[in-house]
C-alpha positions as CSV (number, residue, x, y, z in Angstrom):
1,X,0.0,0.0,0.0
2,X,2.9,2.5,0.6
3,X,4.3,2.2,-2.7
4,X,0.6,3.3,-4.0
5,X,0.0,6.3,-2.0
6,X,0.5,9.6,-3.4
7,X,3.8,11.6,-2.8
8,X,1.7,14.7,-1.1
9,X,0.0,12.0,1.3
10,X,3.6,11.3,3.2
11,X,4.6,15.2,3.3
12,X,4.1,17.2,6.2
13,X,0.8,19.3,6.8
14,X,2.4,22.2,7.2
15,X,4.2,22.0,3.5
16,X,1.2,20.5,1.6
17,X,-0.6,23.6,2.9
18,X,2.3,25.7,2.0
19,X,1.8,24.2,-1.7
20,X,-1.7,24.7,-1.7
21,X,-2.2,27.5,-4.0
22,X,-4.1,30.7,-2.0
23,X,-7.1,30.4,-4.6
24,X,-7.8,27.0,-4.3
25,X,-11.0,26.5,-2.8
26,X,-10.3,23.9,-0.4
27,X,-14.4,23.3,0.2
28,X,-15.0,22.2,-3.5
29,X,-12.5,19.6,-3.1
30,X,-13.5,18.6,0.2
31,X,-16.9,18.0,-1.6
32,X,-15.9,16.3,-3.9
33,X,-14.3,13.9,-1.3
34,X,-17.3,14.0,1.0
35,X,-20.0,13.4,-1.2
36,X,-18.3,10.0,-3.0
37,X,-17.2,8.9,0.7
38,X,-20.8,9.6,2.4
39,X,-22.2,7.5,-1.2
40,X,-20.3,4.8,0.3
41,X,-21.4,4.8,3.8
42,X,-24.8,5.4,2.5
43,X,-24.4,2.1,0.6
44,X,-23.3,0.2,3.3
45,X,-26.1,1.3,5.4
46,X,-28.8,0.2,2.9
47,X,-27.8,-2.6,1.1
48,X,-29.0,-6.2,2.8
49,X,-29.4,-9.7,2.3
50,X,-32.9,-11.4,3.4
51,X,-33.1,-14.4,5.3
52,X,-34.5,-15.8,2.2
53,X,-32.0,-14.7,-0.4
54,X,-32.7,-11.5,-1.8
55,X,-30.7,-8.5,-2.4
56,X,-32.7,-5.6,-0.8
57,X,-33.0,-1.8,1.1
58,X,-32.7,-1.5,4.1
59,X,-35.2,1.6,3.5
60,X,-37.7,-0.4,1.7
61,X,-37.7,-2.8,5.2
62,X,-37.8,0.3,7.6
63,X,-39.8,3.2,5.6
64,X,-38.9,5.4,9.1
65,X,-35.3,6.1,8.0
66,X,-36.1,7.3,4.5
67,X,-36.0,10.7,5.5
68,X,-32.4,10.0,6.1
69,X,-32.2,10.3,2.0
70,X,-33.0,14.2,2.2
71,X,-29.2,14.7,3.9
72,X,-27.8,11.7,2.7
73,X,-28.6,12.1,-1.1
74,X,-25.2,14.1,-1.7
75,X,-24.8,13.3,-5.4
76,X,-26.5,16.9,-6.3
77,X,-23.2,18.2,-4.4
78,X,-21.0,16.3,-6.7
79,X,-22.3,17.7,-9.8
80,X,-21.9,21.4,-7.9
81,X,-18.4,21.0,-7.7
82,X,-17.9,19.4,-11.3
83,X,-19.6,22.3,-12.7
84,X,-17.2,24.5,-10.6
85,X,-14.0,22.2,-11.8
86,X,-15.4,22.6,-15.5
87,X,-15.8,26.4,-15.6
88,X,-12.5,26.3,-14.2
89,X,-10.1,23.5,-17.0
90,X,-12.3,25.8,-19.7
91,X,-11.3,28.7,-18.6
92,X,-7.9,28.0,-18.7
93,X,-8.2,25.9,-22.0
94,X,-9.7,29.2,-23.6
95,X,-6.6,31.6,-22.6
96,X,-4.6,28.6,-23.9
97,X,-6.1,28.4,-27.4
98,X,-8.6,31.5,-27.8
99,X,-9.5,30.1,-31.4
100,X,-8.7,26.6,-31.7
101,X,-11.1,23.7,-33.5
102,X,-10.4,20.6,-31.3
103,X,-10.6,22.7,-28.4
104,X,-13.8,21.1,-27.8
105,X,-12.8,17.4,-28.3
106,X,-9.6,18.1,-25.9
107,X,-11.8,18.9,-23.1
108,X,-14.1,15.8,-23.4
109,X,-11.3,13.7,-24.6
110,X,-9.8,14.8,-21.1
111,X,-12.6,14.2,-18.9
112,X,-13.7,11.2,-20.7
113,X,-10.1,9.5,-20.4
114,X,-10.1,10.6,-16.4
115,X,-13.7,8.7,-15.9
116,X,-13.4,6.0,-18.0
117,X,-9.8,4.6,-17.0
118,X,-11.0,3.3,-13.7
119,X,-14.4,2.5,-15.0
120,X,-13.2,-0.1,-17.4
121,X,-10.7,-2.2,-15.3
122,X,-13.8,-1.9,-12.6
123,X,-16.0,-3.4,-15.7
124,X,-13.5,-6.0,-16.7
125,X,-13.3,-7.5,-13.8
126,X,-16.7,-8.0,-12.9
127,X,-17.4,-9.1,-16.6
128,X,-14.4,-11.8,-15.8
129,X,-16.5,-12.7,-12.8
130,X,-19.9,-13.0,-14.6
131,X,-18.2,-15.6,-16.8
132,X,-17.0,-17.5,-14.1
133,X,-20.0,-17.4,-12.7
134,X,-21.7,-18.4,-15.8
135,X,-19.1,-21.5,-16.7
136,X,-19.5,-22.6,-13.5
137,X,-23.1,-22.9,-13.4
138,X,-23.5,-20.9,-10.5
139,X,-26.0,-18.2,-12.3
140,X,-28.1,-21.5,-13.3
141,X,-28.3,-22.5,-10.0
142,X,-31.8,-22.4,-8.4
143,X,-31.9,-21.6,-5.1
144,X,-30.3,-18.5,-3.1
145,X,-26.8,-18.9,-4.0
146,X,-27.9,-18.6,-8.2
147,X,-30.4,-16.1,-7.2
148,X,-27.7,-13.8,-5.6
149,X,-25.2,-14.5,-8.5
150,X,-27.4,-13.2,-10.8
151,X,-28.9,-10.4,-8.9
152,X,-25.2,-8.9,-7.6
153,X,-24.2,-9.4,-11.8
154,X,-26.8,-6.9,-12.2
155,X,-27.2,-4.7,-9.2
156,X,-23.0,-4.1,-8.6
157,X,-22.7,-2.4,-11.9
158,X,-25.7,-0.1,-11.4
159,X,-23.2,2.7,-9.7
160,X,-21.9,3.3,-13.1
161,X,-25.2,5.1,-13.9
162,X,-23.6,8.1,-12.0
163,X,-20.4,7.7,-14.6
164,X,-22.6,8.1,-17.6
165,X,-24.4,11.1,-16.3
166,X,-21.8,13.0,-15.3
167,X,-20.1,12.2,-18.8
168,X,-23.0,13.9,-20.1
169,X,-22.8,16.7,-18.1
170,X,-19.1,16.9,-19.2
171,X,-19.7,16.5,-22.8
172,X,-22.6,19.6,-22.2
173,X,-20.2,21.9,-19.9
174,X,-18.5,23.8,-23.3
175,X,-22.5,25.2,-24.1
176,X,-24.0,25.4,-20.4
177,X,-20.4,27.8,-19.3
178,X,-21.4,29.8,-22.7
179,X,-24.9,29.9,-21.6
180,X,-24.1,30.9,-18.0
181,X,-21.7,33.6,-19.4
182,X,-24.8,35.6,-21.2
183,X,-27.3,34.6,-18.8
184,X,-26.3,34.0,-15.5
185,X,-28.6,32.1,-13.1
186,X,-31.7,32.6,-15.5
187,X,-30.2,29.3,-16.7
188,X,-30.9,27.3,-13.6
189,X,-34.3,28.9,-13.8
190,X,-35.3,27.9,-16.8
191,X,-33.7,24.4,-16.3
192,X,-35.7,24.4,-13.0
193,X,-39.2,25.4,-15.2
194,X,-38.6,22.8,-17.5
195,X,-38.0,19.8,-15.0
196,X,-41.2,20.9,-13.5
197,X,-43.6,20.9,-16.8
198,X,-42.1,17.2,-17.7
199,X,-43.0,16.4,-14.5
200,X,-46.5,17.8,-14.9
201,X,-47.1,15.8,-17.9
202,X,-45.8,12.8,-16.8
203,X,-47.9,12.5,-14.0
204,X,-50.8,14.4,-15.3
205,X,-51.4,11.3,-18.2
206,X,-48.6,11.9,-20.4
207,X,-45.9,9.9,-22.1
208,X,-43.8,7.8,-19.5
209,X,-41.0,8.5,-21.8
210,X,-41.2,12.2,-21.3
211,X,-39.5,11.7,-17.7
212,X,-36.5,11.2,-19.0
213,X,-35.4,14.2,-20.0
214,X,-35.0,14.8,-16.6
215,X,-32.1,13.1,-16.4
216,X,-30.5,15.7,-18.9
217,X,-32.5,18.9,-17.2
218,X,-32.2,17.8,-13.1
219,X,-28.2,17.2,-13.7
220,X,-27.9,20.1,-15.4
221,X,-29.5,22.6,-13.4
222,X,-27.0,21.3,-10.7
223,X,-24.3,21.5,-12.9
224,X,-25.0,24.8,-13.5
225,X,-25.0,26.1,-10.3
226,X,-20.7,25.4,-10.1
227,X,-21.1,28.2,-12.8
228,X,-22.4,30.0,-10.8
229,X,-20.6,29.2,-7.4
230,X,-17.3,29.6,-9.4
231,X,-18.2,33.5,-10.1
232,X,-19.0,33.9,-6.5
233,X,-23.1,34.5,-7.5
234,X,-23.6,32.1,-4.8
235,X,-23.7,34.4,-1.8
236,X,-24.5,33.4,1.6
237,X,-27.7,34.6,1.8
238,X,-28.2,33.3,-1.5
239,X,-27.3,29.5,-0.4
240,X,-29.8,30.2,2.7
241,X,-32.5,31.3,0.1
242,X,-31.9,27.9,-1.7
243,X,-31.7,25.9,1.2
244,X,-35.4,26.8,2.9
245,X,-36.4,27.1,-0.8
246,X,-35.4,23.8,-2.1
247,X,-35.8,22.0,0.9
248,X,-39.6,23.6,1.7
249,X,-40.4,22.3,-2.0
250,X,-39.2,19.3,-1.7
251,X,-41.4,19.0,1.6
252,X,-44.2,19.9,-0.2
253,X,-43.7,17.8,-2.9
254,X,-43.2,14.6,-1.1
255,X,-46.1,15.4,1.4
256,X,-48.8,16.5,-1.1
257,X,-47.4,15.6,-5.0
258,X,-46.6,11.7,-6.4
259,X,-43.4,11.4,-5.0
260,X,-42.0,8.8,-2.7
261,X,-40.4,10.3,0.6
262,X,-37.1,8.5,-0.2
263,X,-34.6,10.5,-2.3
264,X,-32.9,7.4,-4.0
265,X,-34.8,4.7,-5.4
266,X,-36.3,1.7,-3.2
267,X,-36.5,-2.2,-4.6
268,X,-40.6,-2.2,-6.0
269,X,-41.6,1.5,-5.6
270,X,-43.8,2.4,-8.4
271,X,-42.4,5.8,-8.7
272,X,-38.6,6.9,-8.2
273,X,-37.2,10.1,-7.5
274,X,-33.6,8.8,-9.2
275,X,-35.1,7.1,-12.4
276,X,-35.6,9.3,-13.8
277,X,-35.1,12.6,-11.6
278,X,-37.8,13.8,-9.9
279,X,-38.9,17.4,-9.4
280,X,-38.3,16.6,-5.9
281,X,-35.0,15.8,-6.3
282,X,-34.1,18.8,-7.7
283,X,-35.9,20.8,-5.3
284,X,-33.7,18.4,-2.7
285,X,-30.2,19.0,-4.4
286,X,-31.2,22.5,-4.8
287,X,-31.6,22.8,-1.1
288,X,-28.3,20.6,-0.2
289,X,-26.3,22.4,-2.3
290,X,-27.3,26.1,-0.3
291,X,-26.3,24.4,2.6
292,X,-23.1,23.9,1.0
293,X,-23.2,27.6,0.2
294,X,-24.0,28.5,3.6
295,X,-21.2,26.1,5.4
296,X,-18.3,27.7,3.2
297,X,-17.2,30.5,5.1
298,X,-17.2,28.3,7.7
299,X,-15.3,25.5,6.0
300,X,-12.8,27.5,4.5
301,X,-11.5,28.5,8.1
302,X,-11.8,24.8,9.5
303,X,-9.6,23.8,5.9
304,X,-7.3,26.6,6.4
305,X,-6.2,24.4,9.4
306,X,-2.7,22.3,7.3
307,X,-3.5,19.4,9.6
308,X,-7.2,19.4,8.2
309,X,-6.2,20.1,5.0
310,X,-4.0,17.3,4.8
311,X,-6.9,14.4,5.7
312,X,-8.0,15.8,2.3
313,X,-5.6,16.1,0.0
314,X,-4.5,12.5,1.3
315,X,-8.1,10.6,0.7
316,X,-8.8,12.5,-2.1
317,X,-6.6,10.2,-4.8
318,X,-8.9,7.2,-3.6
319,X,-12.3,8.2,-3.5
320,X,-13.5,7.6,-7.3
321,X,-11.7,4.2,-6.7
322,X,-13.4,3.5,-3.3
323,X,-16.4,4.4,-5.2
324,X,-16.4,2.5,-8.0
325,X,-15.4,-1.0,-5.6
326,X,-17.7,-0.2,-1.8
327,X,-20.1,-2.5,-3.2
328,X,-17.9,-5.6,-4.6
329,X,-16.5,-5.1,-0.9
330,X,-20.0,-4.6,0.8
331,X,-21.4,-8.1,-1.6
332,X,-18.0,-9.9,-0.5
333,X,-18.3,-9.5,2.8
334,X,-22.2,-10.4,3.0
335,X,-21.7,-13.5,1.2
336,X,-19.1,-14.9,3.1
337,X,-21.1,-13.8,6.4
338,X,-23.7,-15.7,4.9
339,X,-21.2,-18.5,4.0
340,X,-19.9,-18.8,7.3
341,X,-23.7,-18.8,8.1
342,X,-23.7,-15.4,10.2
343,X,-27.1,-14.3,9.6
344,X,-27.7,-10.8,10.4
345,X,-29.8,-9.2,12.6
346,X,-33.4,-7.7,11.7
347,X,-32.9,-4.6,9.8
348,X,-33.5,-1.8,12.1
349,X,-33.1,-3.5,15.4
350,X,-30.9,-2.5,18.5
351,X,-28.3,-4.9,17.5
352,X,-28.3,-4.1,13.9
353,X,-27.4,-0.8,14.3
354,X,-25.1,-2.0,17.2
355,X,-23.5,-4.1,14.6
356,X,-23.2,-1.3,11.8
357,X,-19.9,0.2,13.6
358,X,-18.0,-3.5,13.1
359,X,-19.4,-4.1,9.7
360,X,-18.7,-0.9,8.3
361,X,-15.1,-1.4,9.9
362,X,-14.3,-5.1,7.8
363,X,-16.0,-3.3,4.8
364,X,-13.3,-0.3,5.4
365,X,-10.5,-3.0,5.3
366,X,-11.9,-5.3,2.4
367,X,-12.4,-1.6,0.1
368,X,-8.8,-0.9,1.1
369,X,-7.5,-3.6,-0.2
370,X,-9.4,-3.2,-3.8
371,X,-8.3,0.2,-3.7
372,X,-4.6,-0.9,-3.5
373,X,-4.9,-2.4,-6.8
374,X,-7.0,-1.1,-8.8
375,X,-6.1,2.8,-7.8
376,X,-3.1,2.7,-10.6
377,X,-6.1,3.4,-13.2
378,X,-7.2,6.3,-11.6
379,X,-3.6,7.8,-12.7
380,X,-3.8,8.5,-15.8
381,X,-1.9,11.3,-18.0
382,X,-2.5,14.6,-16.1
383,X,-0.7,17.1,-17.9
384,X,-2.8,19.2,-20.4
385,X,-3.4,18.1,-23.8
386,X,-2.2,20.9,-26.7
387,X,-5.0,21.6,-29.2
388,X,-3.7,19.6,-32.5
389,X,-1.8,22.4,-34.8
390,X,-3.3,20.2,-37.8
391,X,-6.4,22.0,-36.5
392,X,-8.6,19.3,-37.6
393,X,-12.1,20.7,-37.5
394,X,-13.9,17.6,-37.4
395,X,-12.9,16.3,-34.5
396,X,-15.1,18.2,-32.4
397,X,-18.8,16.8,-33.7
398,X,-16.6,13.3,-33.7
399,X,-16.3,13.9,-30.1
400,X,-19.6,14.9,-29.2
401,X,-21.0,11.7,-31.0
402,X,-18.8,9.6,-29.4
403,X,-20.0,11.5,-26.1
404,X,-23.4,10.8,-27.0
405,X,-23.0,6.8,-27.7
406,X,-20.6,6.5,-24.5
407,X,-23.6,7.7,-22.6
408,X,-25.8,5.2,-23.6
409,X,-23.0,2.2,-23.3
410,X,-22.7,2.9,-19.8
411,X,-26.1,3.6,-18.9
412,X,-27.0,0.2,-20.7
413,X,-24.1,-1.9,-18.8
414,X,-25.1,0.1,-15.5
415,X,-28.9,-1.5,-15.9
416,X,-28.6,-4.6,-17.5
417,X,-25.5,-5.9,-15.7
418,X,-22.3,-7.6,-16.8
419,X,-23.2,-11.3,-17.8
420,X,-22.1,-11.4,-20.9
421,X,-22.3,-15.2,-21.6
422,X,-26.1,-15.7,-19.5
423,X,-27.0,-12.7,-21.7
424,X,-30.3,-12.0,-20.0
425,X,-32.4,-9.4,-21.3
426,X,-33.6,-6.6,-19.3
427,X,-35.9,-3.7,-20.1
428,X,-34.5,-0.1,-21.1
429,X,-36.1,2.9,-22.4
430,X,-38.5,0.9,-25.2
431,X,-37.6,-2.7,-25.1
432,X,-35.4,-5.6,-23.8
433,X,-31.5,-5.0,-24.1
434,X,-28.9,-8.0,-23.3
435,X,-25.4,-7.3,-22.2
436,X,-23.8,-7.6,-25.3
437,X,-25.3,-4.8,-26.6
438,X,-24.7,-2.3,-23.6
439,X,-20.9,-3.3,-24.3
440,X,-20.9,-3.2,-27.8
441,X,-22.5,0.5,-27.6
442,X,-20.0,1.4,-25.3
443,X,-16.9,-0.2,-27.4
444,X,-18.6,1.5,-30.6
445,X,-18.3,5.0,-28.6
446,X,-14.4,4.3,-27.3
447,X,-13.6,4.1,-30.8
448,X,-14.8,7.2,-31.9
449,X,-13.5,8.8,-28.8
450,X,-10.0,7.0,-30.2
451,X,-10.5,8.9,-33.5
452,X,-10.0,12.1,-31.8
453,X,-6.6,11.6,-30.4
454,X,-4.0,14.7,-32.0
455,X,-1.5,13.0,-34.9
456,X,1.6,12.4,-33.4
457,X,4.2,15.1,-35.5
């Protein structure tokens, strides 16, 4: 493990935060950190195993703890601070090449190459364990132990669904900055309109289809607000304004409209506030992210502390790689519980949260260890990519296709799981897709991505 950490983890406090630029906002990146580490936690709260097999929530079982989801939904905070990171790479990718075509396919080609890296050897391995599965008959099993293998082959890769959306709000940054830039926060607004009025006509007799362009519209209204947090619009009394705001809609909307009280999505609910994004999940992220706004005078004194400062800058190089691999940790150790025939206590009782502390402790350990090897493809190339001299205008609508198909591989592989060889079919958007296709959609838009790449001189 200490050949893997980074070099700024094993320097002192005092001379990382002597290397910290004085502009850096240190409560972005702390988060960033926060909200993929409390994603995990979350995770390994909710996730169980019945008694009889089943992969379930432990929300579904306890519907008195989904009000937890109103604090503990924290991926509206992520796409803050990617919006905030974007405005900032373009705005330092314009001074670098005012006029440039490819400009646009450097950026995505950048972002793309960051989230994909880790993505892939996290999907490679779990495809190499769905054929394992699969050649060893254990997915044709009846019984708990096939019943499990097939649901963890599905329900594992369903975390990538947040890699495909926030690839989309990458490949969408270049327009929503030039947006923001003439407009301002009337963008958000009319972002925040237009999620409303789908949601009206979805629920008002509509096309179920219609819902999901809120997965574009919800994301990007968050998105847009690290635009706007970035040009310190975001005041204090602003962020309280969104807070009561968002959080008083959201209230509303859960207490009088369709939606479910739970801010992620619950094994059999009829309605979701996740898929596809909710009204009421805006009006939630909305109201979580002035909070954030709020806590950062705050923050920025507590991170001004070097020894504070330095838990930071030492997790964050692991937290996309914790992400990706909590749950292969969280379904290892339940199955070998369950193997070792530990069964474990009712969900919601005095020992199960007595036992939460130690199982969240082997689940720290077992993560660790995943993170040790598979952190190396979170390091990609860092250093900024020069805009091709060939100037080579097509490489820019190249990219944005390729941006457009990647979306759709990952989303596919993130709902119809990873058994390539069982191949079972599972709905998506109009019909029944099997594995093979998710992947072969998402190889189709590597290669165009590939196409991109500046000619060597």
């Amino acid at each position: 493990m200490s050949q893997t950490r980074p070099r700024a983890a094993r320097r002192t406090a005092s001379s990382i935060d002597a290397a910290t630029p004085a502009d850096r906002d240190r409560w972005v990146d702390t988060l960033r950190v926060g909200s993929l580490l409390v994603v995990v936690l979350g995770h390994w709260l909710m996730v169980a195993i019945t008694p009889d097999g089943h992969i379930t929530n432990a929300l579904a079982v306890v519907p008195a703890l989904q009000p937890l989801t109103w604090l503990l939904q924290v991926m509206p905070l992520f796409f803050l601070v990617g919006g905030v990171a974007h405005a900032h790479t373009l705005a330092s990718l314009e001074r670098r090449h005012p006029n440039g075509p490819g400009r646009y396919a450097v950026f995505f080609r950048a972002r793309a190459r960051r989230l994909l890296r880790p993505t892939l050897a996290f999907l490679v391995a779990w495809v190499a364990l769905g054929v394992v599965a699969h050649l060893s008959g254990l997915t044709a099993r009846e019984g708990d132990a096939g019943r499990l293998a097939r649901d963890a082959l599905v329900m594992v890769p369903q975390l990538l669904w947040f890699v495909g959306i926030y690839l989309g709000a990458c490949a969408f940054a270049p327009l929503m900055r030039h947006l923001h830039e003439r407009f301002g926060l009337r963008v958000v607004g009319v972002l925040v309109v237009l999620a409303v009025i789908v949601d009206v006509v979805r629920f008002g007799g509509g096309p179920g289809l219609v819902g999901n362009l809120n997965f574009a519209l919800v994301w990007l209204a968050l998105h847009q607000l690290g635009f706007a947090w970035r040009d310190g619009l975001l005041t204090s009394s602003r962020g309280w304004l969104m807070a009561v705001v968002g959080y008083g809609a959201m209230a509303l909307a859960v207490s009088f409209g369709p939606y479910p009280v739970s801010m992620v999505g619950l094994p059999g609910e009829t309605v979701s506030n996740m898929a596809p994004p909710t009204a009421a999940l805006l009006a939630q992220g909305i109201g979580i992210c002035g909070l954030a706004v709020v806590l950062r005078p705050v923050m920025a004194r507590v991170l001004a502390r070097p020894r504070v400062w330095r838990v930071v800058v030492a997790v964050a190089p692991f937290a996309m790689t914790a992400f990706l691999w909590h749950l292969t940790a969280l379904m290892t150790v339940l199955l070998g519980l369950r193997g070792l025939g530990l069964e474990q206590p009712a969900i919601g009782s005095w020992s199960w949260w007595l036992t939460r502390p130690v199982l969240f402790a082997v689940l720290a350990v077992v993560t660790t260890g995943l993170v040790a090897v598979f952190v190396r493809f979170d390091r990609g190339a860092r250093q900024a990519e020069a805009v091709s001299a060939e100037r080579r205008r097509w490489v820019d609508p190249v990219a944005a296709v390729s941006a457009g198909v990647l979306f759709f591989g990952i989303l596919i592989v993130s709902i119809v799981g990873v058994d390539v060889l069982g191949n079972r079919p599972v709905f998506f958007l109009l019909g029944d897709v099997v594995p093979a296709v998710g992947f072969g959609v998402l190889a189709l838009g590597l290669l165009l991505l590939r196409a991109t790449r500046p000619r060597r001189p």
